[in-house]
DOTORTI-784534 format. One record per residue (C-alpha): residue number from 0; residue in one letter; x, y, z. Coordinates in steps of 0.05 Angstrom, whole numbers, plus 32768, in hexadecimal, padded with zeros to 4 digits. Each point is the difference from the previous one (the first is absolute). Example, Ala and Ser with C-alpha at 12.3 -4.5 7.8 and 13.67 -1.06 7.14 Angstrom:
REM DOTORTI-784534
    nr   rest      X      Y      Z
     0      A   80F6   7FA6   809C
     1      S   801B   8045   7FF3
This chain:
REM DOTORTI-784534
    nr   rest      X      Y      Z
     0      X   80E6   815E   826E
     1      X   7FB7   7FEF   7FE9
     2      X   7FF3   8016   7FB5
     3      X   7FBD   8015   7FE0
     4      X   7FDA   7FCE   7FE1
     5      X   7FDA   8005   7FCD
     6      X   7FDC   7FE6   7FB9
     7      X   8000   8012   7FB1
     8      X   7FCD   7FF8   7FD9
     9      X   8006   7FF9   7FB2
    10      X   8015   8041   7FDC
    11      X   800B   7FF1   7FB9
    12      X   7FD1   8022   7FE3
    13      X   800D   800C   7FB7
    14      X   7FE5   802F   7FCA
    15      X   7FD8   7FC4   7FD2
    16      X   7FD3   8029   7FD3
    17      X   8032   800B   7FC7
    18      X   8011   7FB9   7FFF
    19      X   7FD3   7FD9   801C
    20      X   8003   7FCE   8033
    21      X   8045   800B   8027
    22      X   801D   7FD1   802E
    23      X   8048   7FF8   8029
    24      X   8027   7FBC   7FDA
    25      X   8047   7FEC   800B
    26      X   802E   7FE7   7FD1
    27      X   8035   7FCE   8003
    28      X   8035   8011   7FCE
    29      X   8026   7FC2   7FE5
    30      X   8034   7FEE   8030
    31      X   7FFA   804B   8024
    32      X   7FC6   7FDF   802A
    33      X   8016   7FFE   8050
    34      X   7FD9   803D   8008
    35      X   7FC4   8011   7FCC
    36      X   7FFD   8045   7FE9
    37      X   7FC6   801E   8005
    38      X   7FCF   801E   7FC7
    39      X   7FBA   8008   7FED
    40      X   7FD2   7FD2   7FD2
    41      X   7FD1   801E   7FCD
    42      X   7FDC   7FD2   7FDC
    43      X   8031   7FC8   7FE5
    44      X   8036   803A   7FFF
    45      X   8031   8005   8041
    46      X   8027   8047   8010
    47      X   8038   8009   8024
    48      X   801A   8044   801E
    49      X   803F   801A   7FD3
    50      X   802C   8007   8041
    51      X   7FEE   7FB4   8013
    52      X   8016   7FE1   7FBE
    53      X   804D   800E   8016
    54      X   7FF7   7FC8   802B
    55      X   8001   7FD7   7FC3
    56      X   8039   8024   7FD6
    57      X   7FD2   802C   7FD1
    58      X   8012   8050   8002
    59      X   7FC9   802B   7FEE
    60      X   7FFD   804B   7FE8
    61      X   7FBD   801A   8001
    62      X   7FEF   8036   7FBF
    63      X   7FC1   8014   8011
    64      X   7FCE   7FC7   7FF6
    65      X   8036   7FD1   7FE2
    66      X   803F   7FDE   801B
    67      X   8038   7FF0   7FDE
    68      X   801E   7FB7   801B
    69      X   8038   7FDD   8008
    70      X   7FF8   7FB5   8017
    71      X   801E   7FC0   7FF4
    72      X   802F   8021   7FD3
    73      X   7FC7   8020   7FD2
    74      X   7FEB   804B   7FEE
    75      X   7FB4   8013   7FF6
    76      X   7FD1   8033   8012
    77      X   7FBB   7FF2   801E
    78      X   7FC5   8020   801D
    79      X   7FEE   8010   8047
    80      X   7FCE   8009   8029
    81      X   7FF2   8027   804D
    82      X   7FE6   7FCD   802A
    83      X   7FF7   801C   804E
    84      X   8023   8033   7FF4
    85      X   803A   7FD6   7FE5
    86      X   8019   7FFC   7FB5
    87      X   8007   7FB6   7FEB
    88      X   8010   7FD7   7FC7
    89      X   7FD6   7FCF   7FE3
    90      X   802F   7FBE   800C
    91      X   7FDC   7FCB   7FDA
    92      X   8001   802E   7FC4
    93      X   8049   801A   800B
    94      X   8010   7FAC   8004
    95      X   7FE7   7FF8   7FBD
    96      X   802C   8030   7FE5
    97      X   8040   7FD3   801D
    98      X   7FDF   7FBA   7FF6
    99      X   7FF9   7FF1   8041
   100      X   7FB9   7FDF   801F
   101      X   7FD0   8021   803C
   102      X   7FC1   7FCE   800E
   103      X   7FD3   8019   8040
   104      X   8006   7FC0   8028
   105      X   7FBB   7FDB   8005
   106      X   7FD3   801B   8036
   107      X   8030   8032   8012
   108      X   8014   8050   7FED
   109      X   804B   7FDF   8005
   110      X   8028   8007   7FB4
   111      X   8030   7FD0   7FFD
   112      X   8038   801A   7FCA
   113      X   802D   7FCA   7FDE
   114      X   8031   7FFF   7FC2
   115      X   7FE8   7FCC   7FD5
   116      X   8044   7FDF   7FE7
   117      X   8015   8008   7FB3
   118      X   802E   7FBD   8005
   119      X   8025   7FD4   8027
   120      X   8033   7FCF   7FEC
   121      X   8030   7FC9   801D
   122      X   8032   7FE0   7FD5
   123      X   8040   7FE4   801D
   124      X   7FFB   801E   8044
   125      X   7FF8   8046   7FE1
   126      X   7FC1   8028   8019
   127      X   7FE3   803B   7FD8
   128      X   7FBF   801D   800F
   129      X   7FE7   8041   7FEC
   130      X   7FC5   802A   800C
   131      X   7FE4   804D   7FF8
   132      X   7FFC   800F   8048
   133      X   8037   7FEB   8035
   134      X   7FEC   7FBD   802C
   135      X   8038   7FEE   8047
   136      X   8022   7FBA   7FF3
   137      X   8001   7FD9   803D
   138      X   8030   7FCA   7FF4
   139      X   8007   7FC5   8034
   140      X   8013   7FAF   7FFE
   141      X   7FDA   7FBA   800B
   142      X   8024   7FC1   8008
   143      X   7FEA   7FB3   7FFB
   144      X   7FF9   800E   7FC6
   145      X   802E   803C   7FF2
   146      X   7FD5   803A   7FE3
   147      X   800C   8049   7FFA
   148      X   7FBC   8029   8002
   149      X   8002   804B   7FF9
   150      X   7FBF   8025   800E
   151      X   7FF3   8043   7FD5
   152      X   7FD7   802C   802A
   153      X   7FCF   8028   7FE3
   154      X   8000   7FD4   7FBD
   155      X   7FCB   7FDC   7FDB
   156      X   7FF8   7FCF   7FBE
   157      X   7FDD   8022   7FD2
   158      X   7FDC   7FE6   7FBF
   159      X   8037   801C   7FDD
   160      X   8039   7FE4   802F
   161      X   802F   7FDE   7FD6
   162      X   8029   7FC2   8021
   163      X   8038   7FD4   7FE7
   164      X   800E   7FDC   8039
   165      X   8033   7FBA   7FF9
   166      X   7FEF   7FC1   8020
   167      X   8006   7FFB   8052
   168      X   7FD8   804C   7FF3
   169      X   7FBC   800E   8029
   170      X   7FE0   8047   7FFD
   171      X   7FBF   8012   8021
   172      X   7FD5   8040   801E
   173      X   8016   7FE5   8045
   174      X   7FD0   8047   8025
   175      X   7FDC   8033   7FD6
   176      X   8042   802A   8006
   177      X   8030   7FCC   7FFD
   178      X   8017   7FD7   7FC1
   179      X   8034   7FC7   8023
   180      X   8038   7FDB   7FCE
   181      X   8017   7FB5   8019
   182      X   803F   7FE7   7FDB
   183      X   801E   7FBC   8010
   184      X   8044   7FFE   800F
   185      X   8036   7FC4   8004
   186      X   8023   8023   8038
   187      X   7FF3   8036   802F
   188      X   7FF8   804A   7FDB
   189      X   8029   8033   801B
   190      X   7FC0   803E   7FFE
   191      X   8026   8035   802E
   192      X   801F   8027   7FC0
   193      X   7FBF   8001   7FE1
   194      X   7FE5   804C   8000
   195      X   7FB7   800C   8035
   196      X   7FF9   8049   7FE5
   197      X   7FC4   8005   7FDB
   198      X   800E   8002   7FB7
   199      X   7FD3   8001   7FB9
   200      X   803A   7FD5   7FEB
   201      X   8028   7FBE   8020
   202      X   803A   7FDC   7FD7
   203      X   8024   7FD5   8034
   204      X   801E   7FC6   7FF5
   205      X   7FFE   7FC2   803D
   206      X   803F   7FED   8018
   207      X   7FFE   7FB3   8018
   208      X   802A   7FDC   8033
   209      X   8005   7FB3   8004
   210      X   7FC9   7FE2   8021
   211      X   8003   7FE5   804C
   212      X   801C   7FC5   800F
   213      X   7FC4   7FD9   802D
   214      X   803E   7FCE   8016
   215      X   801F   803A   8020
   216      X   7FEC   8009   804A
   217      X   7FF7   8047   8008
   218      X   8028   800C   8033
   219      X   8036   7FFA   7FD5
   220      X   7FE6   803C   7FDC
   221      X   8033   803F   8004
   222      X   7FEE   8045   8007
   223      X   802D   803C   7FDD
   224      X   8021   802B   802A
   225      X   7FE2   804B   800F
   226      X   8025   802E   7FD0
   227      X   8020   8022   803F
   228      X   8024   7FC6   801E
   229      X   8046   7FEC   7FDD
   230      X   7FEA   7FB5   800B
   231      X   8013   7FD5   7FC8
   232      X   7FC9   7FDF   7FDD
   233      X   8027   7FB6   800C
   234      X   7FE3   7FDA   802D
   235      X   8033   7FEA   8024
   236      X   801A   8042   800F
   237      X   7FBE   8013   801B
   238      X   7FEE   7FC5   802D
   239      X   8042   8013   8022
   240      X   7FD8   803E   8023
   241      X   7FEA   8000   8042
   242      X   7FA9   7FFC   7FFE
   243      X   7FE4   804B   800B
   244      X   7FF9   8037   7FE6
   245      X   8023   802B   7FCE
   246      X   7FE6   803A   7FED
   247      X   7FB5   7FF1   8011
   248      X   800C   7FBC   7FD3
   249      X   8009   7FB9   801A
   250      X   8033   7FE3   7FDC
   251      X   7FEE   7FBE   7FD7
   252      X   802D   7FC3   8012
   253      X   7FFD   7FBC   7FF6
   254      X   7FDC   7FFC   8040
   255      X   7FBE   8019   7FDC
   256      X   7FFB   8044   801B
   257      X   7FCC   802A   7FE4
   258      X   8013   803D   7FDA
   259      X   7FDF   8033   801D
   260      X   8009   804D   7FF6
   261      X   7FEE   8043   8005
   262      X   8002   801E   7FBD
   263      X   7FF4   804D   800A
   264      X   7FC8   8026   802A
   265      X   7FE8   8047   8002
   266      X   7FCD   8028   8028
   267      X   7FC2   7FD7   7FDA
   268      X   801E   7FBA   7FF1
   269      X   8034   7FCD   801F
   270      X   800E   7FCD   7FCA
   271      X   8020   7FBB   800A
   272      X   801B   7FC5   7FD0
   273      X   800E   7FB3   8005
   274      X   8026   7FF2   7FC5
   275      X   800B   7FB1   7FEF
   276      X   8025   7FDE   7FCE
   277      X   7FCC   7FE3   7FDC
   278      X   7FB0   800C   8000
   279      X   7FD1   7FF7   802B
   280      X   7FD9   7FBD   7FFB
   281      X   7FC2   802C   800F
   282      X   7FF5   8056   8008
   283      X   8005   800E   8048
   284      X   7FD2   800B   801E
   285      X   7FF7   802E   804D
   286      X   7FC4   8007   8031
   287      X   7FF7   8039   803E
   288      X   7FEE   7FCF   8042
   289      X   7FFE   804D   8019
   290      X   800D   8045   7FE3
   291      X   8042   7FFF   801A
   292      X   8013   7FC0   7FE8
   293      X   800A   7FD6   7FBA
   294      X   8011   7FC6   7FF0
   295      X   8025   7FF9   7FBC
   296      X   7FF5   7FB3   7FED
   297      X   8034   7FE0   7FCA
   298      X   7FEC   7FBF   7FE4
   299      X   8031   7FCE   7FF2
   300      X   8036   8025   8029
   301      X   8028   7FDC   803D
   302      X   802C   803A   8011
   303      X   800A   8026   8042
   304      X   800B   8049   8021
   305      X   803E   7FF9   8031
   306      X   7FE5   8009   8046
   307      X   8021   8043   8011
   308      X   7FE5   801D   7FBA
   309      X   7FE9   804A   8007
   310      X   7FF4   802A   7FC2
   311      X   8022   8046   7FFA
   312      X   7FBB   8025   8001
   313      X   7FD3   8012   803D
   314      X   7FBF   7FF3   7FD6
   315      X   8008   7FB0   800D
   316      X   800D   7FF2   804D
   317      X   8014   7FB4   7FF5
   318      X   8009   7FCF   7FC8
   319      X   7FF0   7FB6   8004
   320      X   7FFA   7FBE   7FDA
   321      X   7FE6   7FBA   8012
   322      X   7FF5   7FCB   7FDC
   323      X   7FB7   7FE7   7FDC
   324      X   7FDC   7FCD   7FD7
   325      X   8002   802E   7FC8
   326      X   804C   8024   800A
   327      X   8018   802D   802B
   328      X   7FD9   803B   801D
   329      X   8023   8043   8014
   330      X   7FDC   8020   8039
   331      X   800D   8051   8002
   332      X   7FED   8029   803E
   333      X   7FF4   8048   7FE9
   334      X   800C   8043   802E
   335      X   7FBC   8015   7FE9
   336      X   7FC5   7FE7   7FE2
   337      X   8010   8005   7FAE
   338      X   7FEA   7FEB   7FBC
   339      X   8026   7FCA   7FD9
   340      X   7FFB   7FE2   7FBF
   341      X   8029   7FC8   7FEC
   342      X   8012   7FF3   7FB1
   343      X   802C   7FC7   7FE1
   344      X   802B   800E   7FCA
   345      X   8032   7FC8   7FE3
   346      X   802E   7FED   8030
   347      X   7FEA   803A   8032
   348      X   7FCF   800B   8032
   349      X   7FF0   804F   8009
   350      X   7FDA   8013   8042
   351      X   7FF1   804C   8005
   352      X   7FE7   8015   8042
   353      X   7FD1   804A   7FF7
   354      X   8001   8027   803A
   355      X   7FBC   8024   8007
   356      X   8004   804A   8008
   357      X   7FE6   800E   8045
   358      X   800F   8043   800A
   359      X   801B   8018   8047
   360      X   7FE2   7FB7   8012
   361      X   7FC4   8013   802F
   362      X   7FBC   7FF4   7FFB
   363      X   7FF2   804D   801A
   364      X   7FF3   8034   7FC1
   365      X   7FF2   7FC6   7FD5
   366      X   7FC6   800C   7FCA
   367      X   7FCF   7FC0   7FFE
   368      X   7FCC   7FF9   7FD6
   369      X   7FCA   7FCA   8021
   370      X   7FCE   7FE4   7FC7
   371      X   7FC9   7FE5   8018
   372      X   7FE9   7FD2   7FC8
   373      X   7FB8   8000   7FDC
   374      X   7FCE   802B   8018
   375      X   7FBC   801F   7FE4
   376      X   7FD7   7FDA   7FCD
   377      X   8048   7FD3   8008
   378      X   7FEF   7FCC   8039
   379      X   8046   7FD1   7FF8
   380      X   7FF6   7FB7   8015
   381      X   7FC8   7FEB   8028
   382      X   7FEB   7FC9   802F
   383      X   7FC7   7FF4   8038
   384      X   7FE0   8049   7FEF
   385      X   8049   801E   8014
   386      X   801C   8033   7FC8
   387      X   804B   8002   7FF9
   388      X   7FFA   8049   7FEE
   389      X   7FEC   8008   804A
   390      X   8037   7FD4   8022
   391      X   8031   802D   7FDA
   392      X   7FE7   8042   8017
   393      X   8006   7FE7   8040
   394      X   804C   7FED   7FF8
   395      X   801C   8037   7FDE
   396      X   7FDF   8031   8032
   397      X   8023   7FD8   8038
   398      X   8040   8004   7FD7
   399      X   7FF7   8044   7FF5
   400      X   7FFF   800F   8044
   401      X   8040   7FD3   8015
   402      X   8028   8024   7FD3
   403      X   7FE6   804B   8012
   404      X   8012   7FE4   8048
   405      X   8046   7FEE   7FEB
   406      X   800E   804B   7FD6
   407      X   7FED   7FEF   7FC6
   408      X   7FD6   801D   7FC8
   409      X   7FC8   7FDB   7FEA
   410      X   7FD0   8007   7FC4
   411      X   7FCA   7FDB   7FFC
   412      X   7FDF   7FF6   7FB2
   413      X   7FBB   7FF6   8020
   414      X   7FE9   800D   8046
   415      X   7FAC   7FEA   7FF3
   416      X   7FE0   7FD8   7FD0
   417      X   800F   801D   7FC7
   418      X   801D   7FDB   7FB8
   419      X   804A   8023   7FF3
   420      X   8012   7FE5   7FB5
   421      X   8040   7FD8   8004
   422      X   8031   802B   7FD5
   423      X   7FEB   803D   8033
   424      X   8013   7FDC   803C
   425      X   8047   7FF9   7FD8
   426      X   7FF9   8048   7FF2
   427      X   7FF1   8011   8044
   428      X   8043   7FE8   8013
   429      X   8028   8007   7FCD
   430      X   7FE7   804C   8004
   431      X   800F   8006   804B
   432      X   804E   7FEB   7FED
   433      X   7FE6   7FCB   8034
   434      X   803D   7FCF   801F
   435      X   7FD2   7FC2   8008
   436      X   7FB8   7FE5   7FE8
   437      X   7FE3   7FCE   8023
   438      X   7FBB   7FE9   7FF0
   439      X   7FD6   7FD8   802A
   440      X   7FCF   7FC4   7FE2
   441      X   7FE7   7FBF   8014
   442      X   8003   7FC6   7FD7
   443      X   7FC3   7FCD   7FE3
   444      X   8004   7FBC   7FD6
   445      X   7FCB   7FE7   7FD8
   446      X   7FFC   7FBD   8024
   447      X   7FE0   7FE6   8042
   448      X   8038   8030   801D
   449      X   802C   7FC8   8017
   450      X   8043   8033   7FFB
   451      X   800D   8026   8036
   452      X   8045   8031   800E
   453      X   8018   8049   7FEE
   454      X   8020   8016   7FCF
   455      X   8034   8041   7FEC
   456      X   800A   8006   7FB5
   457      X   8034   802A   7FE1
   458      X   8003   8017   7FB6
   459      X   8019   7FD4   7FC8
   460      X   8044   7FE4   803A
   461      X   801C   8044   7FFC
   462      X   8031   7FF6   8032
   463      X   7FFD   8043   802C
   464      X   7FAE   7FEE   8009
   465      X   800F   7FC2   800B
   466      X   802B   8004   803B
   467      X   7FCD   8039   801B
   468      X   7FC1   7FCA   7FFB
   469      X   803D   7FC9   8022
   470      X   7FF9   8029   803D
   471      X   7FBD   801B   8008
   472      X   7FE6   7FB0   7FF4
   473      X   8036   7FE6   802F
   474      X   7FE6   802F   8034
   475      X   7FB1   7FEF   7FFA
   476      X   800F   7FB5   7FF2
   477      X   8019   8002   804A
   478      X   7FBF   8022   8023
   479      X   7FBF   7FFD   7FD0
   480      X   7FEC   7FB2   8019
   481      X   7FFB   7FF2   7FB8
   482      X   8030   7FD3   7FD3
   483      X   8031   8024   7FD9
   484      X   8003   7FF3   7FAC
   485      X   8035   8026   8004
   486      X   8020   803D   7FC5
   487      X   7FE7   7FF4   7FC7
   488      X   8002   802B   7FB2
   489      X   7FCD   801D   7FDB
   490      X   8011   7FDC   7FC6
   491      X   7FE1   7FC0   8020
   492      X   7FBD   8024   8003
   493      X   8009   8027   7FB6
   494      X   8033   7FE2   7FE2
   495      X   8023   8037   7FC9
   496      X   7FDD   8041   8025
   497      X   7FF4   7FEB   8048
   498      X   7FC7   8031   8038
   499      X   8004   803C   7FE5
   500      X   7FFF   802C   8036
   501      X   804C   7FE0   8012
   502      X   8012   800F   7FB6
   503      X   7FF2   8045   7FFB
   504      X   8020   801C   803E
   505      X   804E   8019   8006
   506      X   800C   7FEF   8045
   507      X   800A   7FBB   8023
   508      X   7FB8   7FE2   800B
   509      X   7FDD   7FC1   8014
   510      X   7FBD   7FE8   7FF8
   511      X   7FDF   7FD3   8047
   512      X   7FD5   7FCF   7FFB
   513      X   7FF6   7FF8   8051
   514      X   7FD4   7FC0   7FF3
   515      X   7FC7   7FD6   7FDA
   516      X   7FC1   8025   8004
   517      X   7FD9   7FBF   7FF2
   518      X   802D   7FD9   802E
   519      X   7FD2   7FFA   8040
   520      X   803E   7FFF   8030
   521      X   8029   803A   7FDD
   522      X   7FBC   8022   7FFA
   523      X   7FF4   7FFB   804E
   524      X   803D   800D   8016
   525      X   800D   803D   7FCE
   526      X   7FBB   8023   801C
   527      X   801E   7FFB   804B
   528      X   8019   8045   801A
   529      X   8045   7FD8   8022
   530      X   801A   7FE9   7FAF
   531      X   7FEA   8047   7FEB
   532      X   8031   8025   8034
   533      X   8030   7FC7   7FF9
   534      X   8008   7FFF   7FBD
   535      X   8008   804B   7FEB
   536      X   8038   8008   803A
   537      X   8026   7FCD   7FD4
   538      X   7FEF   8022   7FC4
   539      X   8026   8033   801F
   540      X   803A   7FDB   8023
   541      X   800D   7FE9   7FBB
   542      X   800A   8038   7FE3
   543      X   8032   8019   8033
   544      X   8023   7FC0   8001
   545      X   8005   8012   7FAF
   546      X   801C   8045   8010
   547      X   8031   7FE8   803C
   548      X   7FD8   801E   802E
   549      X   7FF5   7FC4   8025
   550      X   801D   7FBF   8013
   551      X   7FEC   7FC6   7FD9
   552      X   7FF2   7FDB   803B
C-alpha cells in the first residue's frame, strides 16, 4: 500500500515580545545527555518546560507564577515564565541555586550542564569524591601498566575543586562532561563491586589482586566456574570434563578453552562474559566486518572455543575462535543485525548485545523522516559551480519515493529550496514520533579533493544507530561505484557534541555523506541518474535488512 507523501515546514513560532528574542536550545544535563531535552533560550537565560525537567529527577509544583523544586536533593522556589504556550523554568538560574554550572556551548543555543566537583581524594586505594549535583562513575581497567580509570560523567574541575591525590594519581577534564581518575596499581583492580549509579557522593575503596605473571603462558590461565554448574574450582577436577557446553558456558581446562558464557538476556539485551584468571594484557577490543557479525579481539590470549560450542541463546547463531598476532579473536554470528558494546573490567570481559526495537519488523507503516540537508541562503559544499544543497534535494526526493513505494510514511523537512534551521528538522521528527531520520548530504575537503568515498555517520557510537548506519553503508558500498570509508561517529567530526541534527532526535538516525563534492570522480558519478536510483534503493534495502525484513545477502 502506497502512503501519502508529504513536507513540514517550520512551525515554532513563539510569542517573543515580552522577552525578547526567543529561540528553540537543547540542553545536555550532566550525565542525563543521550537524548537533549528540549527548551527555549532568552538572552543568556535557557527554559525548560516543567513536565520535561522529570527527565532529569527534579519534581515541580507550579503556584501560580512560582514553583516550588525539588532537585538533586534540594528545596527552593523559583519563578516561571509561559513560553509557547508552555510554563518553564529558568534552568541556568534554578542551577545556581544547587551549585551546579550551565555554559551555552560556543556557537551554539546547546547548554551543557555539569557539577563542578567540591573534592576528590585517593589515599591508600580509598576513593572519595563528592559534589552538589550527582555525576555516573564509569569504572573500567588498563594493563601494561596496570591502571584503574573511572570516568565521572557529567563532572567537571572547578576553581574550587579540591584534590589530594597520592602518588601513581592523574586527574584531568578528559570531555567537557567528563572528569577521568587514573590510579596505578601493582596488580590488577578488581572494579566490578564498585557502584555506576550516579551519586553526589563516592567512598569506595579498590580491592587489588596480585599482578600477572608475564612468565605464565596464558593458556594456562583458568576460568571460574558459572555459579550454576557444581564444578569444582580445582583444576584437575575440571580438565576431567568432556569439551562442550554446559549450560551455555565452555568449560575452562588445561587445554586452554575459552570461557565463554551467556550471562542473562531479556527482550532488549543478551549479555555475555569471558571471565579469566588474571587481567587482560590489553582491554578488548571487537569490530562489526557486517551488522550481523563481531569480532571480540583478546590480546595476549591463546585460548580456544571447543568445536561443537553453541551458546544457550538464539541471539548468537555460532561462536568461534582462531588464533592472531595479537591473541585470540572470537567471531560471533548474530540472528539479527544488533548493537554491541564491549567493556573490560578486571579479570572480565562484558559484551552486551542491544537488540533494536523494530516493531512488527516491516518496513510497511514505518514513519521516516528524509532531511534533505542545507537549503536557502544555505548552499552546503560546493565544487565546479555544483551546490550540494541541490544534489541533496535530488536524493532525498528519490528516497522519498522508494520508501512511499515500499508502504512507508515519508516526511520530507524540505521539498524546494528553502533554509529549514537544524533544531526544526530534529523537531520535525521528533514531533512526528518518527521511527527513522535519515538525512542526505554530500561531502567536501578543503584540499585539491584528492579523497574520494561515502560515508554513514551515526551519533556519538551509540550502538542501536550504529548498527542501523552498518547496514544502510553496507548496502550502498556494494552499488554506488564509489569507495566506501565506511561507519563512522560524530564525535570524529565534533568531538564532545557531534552534527546536531543526529543529537537532537529520539529515534535511530544517520547522517550520508554519498561522496566528495570537490572530488571530480565522486562529483561525476554522483550527478549520473544510474548512482541516483542505485543508491537510494540501498538506502532502503538497508533499512529493511535493519528491521529483518530482508536478507542480508
Amino acid at each position: 500500500m502506497k502512503r501519502i507523501l508529504f513536507s513540514l515546514v517550520p512551525w515554532m513560532a513563539m510569542t517573543t515580545a515580552a522577552y525578547g528574542q526567543t529561540r528553540t536550545a537543547d540542553v545536555l544535563y550532566t550525565y542525563v545527555d543521550d537524548t537533549p531535552t528540549h527548551g527555549y533560550r532568552v538572552g543568556d537565560e535557557c527554559f525548560v518546560p516543567i513536565e520535561d525537567v522529570s527527565n532529569w529527577g527534579w519534581q515541580v509544583e507550579l503556584k501560580g507564577d512560582t514553583a516550588s523544586v525539588t532537585a538533586e536533593g534540594v528545596d527552593f522556589t523559583i519563578g516561571v515564565r509561559t513560553i509557547s504556550g508552555r510554563n518553564s523554568l529558568p534552568v541556568r538560574a534554578a542551577l545556581a541555586k544547587l551549585g551546579g554550572t550551565a555554559d551555552w556551548i560556543v556557537n551554539t543555543d546547546t547548554l551543557q550542564v555539569v557539577s563542578d566537583l567540591t573534592s576528590v581524594s585517593v589515599d591508600s586505594g580509598r576513593i572519595k569524591v563528592s559534589s552538589p549535583l550527582k555525576v555516573k562513575p564509569k569504572p573500567f581497567v588498563l594493563t601494561d601498566p596496570s591502571r584503574v580509570v573511572i570516568d565521572f560523567i557529567g563532572a567537571h574541575i572547578g576553581k574550587k575543586t579540591t584534590q589530594a591525590l597520592e602518588g601513581g594519581v592523574r586527574l584531568n577534564q578528559y570531555k567537557p562532561n567528563v572528569v577521568r581518575l587514573v590510579i596505578q596499581t601493582a596488580g590488577i583492580a578488581d572494579v566490578s563491586k564498585i557502584p555506576i549509579e550516579p551519586t553526589k557522593s563516592t567512598d569506595i575503596e579498590l580491592s587489588i589482586g596480585p599482578a600477572p605473571d608475564d612468565k605464565v603462558a596464558q593458556t594456562d590461565v583458568k576460568a571460574t566456574p558459572p555459579d550454576k554448574t557444581t564444578q569444582s574450582e580445582d583444576t584437575k577436577s575440571i580438565s576431567k570434563a568432556e569439551p562442550g557446553v554446559i549450560d551455555g558456558t565452555a568449560q575452562t581446562q588445561s587445554s586452554g578453552i575459552l570461557p565463554l558464557a551467556i550471562d542473562r538476556e531479556d527482550d532488549r539485551s543478551a549479555f555475555l562474559t569471558i571471565k579469566f584468571r588474571a587481567g587482560l594484557k590489553a582491554p578488548a577490543q571487537f569490530r562489526k566486518p557486517a551488522p550481523d557479525v563481531m569480532e571480540i579481539v583478546l590480546p595476549g590470549i591463546n585460548m580456544d572455543l571447543p568445536a561443537d560450542f553453541k551458546l544457550a541463546t538464539g541471539t548468537v547463531t555460532a561462536a568461534t575462535s582462531q588464533r592472531s598476532p595479537q591473541g585470540t579473536v572470537v567471531r560471533l554470528n548474530l540472528a539479527r543485525p544488533l548493537g554491541a558494546e564491549v567493556v573490560t573490567q578486571g579479570q572480565t570481559v562484558l559484551i552486551q548485545l542491544l537488540k533494536p526495537n523494530v516493531g512488527d519488523g516491516r518496513l510497511v507503516g514505518k514513519v521516516i523522516v528524509v532531511d534533505a540537508g542545507h537549503g536557502g541562503h544555505d548552499s552546503g559544499a560546493t565544487a565546479a559551480s555544483v551546490k550540494e544543497k541541490d544534489f541533496n534535494l535530488i536524493l532525498a526526493h528519490l528516497l522519498s519515493e522508494r520508501l512511499t513505494e515500499q508502504g512507508a510514511t515519508v516526511i520530507m523537512t524540505r521539498t524546494t529550496d528553502v533554509f529549514i534551521p537544524l533544531t526544526t528538522r530534529a523537531d520535525i521528527a521528533n514531533n512526528s514520533h518518527a521511527d527513522f531520520f535519515i538525512s542526505c548530504h554530500i561531502n567536501h575537503t578543503g584540499d585539491a579533493g584528492n579523497m574520494s568515498g561515502g560515508i554513514t555517520f551515526h551519533h556519538m557510537g551509540k550502538p542501536i544507530s550504529r548498527v542501523l548506519a552498518e547496514c544502510i553503508q553496507q548496502q550502498i558500498a556494494s552499488v554506488s561505484g564509489i569507495p566506501s570509508l565506511g561507519v563512522w561517529s560524530d564525535a570524529k567530526i565534533y568531538s564532545t557534541i557531534g552534527f546536531s541534527v543526529l543529537r537532537n532526535i529520539k529515534m535511530p538516525g544517520v547522517l550520508i555523506e554519498f561522496g566528495f563534492i570537490n572530488n571530480a570522480h565522486d562529483r561525476k558519478t554522483m550527478a549520473t541518474s544510474e548512482f541516483q536510483d542505485s543508491v537510494t534503493k540501498a538506502v532502503v534495502r538497508g533499512l529493511k535488512v535493519y528491521l529483518g525484513d530482508a536478507k542480508t545477502n
